[in-house]
N, C-alpha and C positions, 0 to 999 in steps of 0.2 A: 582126431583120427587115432582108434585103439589100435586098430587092427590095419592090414596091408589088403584083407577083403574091404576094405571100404574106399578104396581108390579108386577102383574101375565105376561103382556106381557113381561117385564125382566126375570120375570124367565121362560120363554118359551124360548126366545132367550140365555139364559146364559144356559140353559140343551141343545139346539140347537149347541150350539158351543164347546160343550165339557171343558170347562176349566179346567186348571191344578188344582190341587192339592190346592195349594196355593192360588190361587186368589178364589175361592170357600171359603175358612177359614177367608180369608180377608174381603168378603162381611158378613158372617156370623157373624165376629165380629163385623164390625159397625154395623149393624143390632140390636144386642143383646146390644150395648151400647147408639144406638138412643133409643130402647124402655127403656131401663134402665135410660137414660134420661128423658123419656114423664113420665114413673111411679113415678120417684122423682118430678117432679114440681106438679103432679097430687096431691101426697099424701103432698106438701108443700103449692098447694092452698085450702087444704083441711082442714089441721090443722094452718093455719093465724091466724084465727080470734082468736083461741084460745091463742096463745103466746102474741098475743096482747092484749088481756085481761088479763093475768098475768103480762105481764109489766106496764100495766096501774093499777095494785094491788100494786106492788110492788113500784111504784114509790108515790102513795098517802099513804104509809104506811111510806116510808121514808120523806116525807113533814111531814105529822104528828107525828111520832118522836121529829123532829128539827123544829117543833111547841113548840113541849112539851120540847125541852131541854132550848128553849130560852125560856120559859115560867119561869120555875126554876131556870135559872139563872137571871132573871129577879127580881124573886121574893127571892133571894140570894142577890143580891147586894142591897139592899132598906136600906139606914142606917139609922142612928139617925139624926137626924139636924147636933146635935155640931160635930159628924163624917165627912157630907157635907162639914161643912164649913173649917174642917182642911186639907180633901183632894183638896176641892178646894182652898186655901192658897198655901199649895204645888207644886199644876199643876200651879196654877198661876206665882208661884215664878220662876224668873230666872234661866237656870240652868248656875252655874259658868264655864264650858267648854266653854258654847256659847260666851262671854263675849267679846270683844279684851281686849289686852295687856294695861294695863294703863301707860300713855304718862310719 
């Protein structure tokens, strides 16, 4: 089926041939789940742009949070000099695990 002009002449011929019972029910249902189909994309390329501009909120709202949390821990970890220098002593220093075995 190209085209929506080709509907009426199937259903000319499907009332023409009398069909059972069942296969009448069977076209009826795909019928009712193609247009159930075209309404869902319809109303999904309708409301896009919307969800995409909510995820485009939601995602610069989360960047600006974990701006602001590394900002504060930024401004948290700032020590004294003489603290500098003894944490870096520390890190510097060997750790004795690393070590080998002395001979």
């Amino acid at each position: 089926m190209e085209t929506v002009q080709e509907l009426i002449p199937l259903a000319r011929e499907m009332v023409a041939q009398r069909p059972k019972g069942k296969l009448v029910k069977l076209y009826v249902l795909g019928s009712v789940l193609a247009l159930f189909g075209v309404v869902l994309g319809l109303v999904e390329t309708v409301c896009s742009p919307f969800t995409a501009a909510s995820r485009l909120r939601d995602e610069e709202a989360a960047v600006a949070e974990l701006q602001a949390a590394r900002r504060r821990q930024a401004l948290g970890t700032r020590a004294p000099p003489e603290k500098r220098k003894q944490r870096e002593a520390v890190l510097g220093a060997r750790d004795p695990s690393l070590r080998p075995p002395a001979s």
